[in-house]
mmCIF file of the C-alpha atoms, coordinates in Angstrom:
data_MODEL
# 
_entry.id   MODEL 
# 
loop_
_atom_site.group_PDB 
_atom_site.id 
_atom_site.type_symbol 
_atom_site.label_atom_id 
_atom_site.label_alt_id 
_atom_site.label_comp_id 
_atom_site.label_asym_id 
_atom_site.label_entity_id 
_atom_site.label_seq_id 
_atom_site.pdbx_PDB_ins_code 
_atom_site.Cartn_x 
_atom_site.Cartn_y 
_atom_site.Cartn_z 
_atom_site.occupancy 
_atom_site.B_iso_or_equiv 
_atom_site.pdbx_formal_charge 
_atom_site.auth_seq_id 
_atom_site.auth_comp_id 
_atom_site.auth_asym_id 
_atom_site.auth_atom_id 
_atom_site.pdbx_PDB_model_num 
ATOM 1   C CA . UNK A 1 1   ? -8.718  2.842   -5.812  1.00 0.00 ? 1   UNK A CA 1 
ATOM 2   C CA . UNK A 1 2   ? -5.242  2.299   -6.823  1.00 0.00 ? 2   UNK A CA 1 
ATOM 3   C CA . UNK A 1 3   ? -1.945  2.614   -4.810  1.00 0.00 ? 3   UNK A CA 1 
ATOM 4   C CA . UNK A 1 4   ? -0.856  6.297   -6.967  1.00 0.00 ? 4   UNK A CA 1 
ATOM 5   C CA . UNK A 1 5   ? -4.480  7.576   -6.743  1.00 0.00 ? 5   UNK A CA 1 
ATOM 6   C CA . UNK A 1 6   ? -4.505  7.276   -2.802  1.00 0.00 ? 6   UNK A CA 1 
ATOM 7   C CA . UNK A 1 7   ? -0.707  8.724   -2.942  1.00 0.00 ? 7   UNK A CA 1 
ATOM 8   C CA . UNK A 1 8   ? -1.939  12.021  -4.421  1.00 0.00 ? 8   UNK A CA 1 
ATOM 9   C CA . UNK A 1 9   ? -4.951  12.044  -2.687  1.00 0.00 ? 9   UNK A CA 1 
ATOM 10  C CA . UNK A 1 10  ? -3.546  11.495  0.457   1.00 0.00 ? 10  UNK A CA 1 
ATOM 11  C CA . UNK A 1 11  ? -0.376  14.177  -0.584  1.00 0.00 ? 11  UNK A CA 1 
ATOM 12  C CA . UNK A 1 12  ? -3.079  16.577  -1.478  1.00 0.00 ? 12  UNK A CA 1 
ATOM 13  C CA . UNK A 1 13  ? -4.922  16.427  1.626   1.00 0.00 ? 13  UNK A CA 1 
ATOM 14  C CA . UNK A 1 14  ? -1.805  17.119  3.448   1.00 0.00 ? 14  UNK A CA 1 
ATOM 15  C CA . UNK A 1 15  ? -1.395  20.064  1.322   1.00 0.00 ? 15  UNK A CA 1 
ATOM 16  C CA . UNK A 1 16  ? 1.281   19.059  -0.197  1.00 0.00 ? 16  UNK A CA 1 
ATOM 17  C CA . UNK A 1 17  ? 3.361   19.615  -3.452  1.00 0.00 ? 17  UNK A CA 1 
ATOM 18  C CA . UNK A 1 18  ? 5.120   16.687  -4.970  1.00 0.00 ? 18  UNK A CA 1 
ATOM 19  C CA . UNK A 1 19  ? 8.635   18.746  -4.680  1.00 0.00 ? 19  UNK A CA 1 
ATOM 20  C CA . UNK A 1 20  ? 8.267   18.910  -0.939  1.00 0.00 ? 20  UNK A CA 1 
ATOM 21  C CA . UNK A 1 21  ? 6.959   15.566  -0.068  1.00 0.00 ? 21  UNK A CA 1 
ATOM 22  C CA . UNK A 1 22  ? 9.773   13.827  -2.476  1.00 0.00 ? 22  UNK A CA 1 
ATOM 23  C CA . UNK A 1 23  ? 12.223  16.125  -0.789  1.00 0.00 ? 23  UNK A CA 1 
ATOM 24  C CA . UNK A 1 24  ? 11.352  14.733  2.294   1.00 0.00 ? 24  UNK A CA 1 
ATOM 25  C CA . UNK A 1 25  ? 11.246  11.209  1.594   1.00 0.00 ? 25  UNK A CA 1 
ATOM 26  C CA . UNK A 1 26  ? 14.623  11.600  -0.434  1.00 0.00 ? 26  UNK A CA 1 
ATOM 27  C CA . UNK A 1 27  ? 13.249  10.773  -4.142  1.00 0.00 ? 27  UNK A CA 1 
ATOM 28  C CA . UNK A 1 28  ? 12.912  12.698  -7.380  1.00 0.00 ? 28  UNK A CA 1 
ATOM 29  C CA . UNK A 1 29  ? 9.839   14.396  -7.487  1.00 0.00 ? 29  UNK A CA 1 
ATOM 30  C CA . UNK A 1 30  ? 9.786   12.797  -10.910 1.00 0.00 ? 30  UNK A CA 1 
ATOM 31  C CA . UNK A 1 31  ? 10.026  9.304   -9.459  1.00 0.00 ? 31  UNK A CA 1 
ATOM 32  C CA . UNK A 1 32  ? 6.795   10.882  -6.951  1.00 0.00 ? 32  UNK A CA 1 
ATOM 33  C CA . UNK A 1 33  ? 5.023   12.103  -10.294 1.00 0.00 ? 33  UNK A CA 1 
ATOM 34  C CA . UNK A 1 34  ? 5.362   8.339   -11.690 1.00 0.00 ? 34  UNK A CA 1 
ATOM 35  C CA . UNK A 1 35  ? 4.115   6.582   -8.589  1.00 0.00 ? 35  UNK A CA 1 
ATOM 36  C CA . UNK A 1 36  ? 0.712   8.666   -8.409  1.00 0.00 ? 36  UNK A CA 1 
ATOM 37  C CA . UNK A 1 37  ? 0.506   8.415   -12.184 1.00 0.00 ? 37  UNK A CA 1 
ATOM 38  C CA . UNK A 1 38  ? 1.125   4.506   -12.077 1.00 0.00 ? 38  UNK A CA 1 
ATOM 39  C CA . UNK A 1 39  ? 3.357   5.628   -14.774 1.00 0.00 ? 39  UNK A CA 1 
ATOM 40  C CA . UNK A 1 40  ? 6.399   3.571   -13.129 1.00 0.00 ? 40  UNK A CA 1 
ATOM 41  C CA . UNK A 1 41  ? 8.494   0.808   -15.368 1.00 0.00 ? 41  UNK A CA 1 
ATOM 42  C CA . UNK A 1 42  ? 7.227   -2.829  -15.692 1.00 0.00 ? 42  UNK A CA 1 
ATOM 43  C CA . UNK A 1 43  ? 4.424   -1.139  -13.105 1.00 0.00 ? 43  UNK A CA 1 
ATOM 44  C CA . UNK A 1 44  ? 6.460   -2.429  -10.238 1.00 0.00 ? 44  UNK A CA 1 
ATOM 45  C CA . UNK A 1 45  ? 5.122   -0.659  -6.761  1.00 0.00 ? 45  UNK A CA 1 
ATOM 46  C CA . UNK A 1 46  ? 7.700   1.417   -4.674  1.00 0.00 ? 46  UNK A CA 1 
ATOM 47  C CA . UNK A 1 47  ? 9.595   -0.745  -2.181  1.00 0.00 ? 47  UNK A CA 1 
ATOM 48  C CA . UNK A 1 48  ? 8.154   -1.798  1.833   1.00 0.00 ? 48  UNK A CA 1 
ATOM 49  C CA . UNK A 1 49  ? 10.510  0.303   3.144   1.00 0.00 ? 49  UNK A CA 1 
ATOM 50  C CA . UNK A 1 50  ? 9.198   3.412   0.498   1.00 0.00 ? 50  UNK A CA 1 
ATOM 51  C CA . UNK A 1 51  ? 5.637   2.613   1.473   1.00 0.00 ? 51  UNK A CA 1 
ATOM 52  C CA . UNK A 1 52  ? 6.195   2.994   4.922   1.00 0.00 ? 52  UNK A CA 1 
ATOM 53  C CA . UNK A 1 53  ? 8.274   6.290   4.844   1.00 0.00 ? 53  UNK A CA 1 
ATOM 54  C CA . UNK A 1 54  ? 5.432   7.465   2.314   1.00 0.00 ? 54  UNK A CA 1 
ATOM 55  C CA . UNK A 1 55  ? 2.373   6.368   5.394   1.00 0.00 ? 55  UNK A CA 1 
ATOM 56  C CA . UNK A 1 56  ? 4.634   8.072   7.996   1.00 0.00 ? 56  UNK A CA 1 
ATOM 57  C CA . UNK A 1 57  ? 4.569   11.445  5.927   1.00 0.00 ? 57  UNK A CA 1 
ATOM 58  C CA . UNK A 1 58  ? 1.612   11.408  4.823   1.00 0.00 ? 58  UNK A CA 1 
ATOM 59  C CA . UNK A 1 59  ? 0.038   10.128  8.149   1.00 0.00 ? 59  UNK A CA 1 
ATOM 60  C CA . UNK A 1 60  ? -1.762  7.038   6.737   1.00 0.00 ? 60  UNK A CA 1 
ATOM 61  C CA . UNK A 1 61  ? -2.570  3.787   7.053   1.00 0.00 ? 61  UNK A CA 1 
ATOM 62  C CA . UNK A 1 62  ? 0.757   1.916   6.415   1.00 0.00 ? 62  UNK A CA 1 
ATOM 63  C CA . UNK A 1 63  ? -1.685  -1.589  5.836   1.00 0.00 ? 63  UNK A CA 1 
ATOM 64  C CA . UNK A 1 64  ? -3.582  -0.122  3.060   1.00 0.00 ? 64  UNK A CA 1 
ATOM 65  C CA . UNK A 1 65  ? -1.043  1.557   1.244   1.00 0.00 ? 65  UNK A CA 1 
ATOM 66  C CA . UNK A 1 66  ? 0.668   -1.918  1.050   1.00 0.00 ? 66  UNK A CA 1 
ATOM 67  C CA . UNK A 1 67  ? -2.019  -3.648  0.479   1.00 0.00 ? 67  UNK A CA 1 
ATOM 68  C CA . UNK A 1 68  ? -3.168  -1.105  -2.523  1.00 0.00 ? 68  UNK A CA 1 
ATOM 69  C CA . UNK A 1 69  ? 0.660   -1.634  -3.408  1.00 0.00 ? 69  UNK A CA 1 
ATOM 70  C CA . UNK A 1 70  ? -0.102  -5.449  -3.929  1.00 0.00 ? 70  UNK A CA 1 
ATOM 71  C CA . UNK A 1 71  ? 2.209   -6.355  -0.886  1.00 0.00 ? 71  UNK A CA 1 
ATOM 72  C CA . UNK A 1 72  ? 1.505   -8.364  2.234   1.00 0.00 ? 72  UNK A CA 1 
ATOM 73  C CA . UNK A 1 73  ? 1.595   -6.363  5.269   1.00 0.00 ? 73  UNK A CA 1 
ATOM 74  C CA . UNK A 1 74  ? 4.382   -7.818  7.764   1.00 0.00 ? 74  UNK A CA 1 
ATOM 75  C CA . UNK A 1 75  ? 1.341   -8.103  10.140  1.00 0.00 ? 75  UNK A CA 1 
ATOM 76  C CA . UNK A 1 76  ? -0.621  -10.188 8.105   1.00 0.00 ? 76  UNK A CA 1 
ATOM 77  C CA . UNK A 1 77  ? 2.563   -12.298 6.611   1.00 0.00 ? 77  UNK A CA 1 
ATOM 78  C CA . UNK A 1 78  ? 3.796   -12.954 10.408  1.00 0.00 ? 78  UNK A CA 1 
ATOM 79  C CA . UNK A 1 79  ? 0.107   -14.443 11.045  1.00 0.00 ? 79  UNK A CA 1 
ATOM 80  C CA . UNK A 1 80  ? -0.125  -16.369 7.803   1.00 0.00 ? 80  UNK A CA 1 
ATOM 81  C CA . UNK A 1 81  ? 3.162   -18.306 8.948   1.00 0.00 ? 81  UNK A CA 1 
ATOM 82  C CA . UNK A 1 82  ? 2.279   -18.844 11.974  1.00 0.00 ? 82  UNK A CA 1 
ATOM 83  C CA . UNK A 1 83  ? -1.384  -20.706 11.263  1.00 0.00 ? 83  UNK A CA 1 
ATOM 84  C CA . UNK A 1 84  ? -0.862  -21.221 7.568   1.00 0.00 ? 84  UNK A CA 1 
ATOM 85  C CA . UNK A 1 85  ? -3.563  -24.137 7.704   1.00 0.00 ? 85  UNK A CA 1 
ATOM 86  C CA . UNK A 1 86  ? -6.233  -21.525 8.183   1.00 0.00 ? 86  UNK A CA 1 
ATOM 87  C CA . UNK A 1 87  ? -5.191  -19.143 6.204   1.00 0.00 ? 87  UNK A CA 1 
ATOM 88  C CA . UNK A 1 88  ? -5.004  -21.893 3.077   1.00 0.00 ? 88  UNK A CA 1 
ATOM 89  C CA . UNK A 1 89  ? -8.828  -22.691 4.049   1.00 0.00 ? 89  UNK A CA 1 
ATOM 90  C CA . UNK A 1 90  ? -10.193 -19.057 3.986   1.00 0.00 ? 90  UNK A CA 1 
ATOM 91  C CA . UNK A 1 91  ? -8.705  -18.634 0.702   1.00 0.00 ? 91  UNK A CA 1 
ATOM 92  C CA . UNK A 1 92  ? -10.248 -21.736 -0.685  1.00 0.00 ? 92  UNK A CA 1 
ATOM 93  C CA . UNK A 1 93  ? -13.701 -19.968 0.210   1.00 0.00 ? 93  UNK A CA 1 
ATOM 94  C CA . UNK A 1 94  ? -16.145 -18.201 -1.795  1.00 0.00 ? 94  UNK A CA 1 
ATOM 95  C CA . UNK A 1 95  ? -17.238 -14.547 -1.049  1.00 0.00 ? 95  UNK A CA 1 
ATOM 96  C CA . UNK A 1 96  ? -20.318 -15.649 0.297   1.00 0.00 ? 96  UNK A CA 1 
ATOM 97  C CA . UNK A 1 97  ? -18.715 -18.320 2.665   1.00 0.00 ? 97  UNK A CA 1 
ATOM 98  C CA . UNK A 1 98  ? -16.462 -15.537 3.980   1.00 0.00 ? 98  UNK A CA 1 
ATOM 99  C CA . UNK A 1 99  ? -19.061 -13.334 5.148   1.00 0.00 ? 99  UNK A CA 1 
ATOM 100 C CA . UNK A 1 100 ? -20.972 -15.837 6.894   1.00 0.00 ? 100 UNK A CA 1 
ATOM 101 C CA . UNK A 1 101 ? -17.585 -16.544 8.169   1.00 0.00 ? 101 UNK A CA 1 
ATOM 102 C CA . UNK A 1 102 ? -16.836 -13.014 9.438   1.00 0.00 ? 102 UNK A CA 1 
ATOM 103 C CA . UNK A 1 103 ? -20.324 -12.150 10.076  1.00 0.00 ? 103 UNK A CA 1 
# 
């Protein structure tokens, strides 16, 4: 799924409109209408700060918005710095080396 798909699906399920969530994250409902469109220019994602105001509203997972969003999650980012070594080797992994991995 992609970041605007979940947006509107998760906006829908919370019943909703684009006016009144963009009202109350303090956008354009237009600028709402181009992030669940993935209509946005040079396809850049809204900002952290954006996605996190848009998972507190719509009372979802701040992780996988960012993630869908193509952006590290601080969580994740913190870790990576602070044991960058494995982090370097699980990337060098296949798929199948990962799930014996993670079991």
């Amino acid at each position: 799924m992609r970041f605007g798909e979940r947006i509107r699906e998760l906006r829908n399920s919370a019943g909703l409109s684009q006016k009144v969530l963009s009202e109350r994250l303090g956008i354009g409902d237009a600028y709402l209408s181009k992030i669940e469109n993935q209509h946005l220019d040079f396809g850049d994602y809204p900002s952290e700060k954006m996605i996190q105001k848009l998972a507190i509203e719509l009372e979802a997972d701040e992780d996988e918005l960012m993630i869908l969003a193509e952006k590290v999650p601080e969580k994740v980012r913190k870790r990576f710095l602070e044991r960058p070594d494995v982090f370097l080797k699980l990337v060098g992994m296949s798929d199948e080396e990962l799930d014996k991995t993670i079991g």
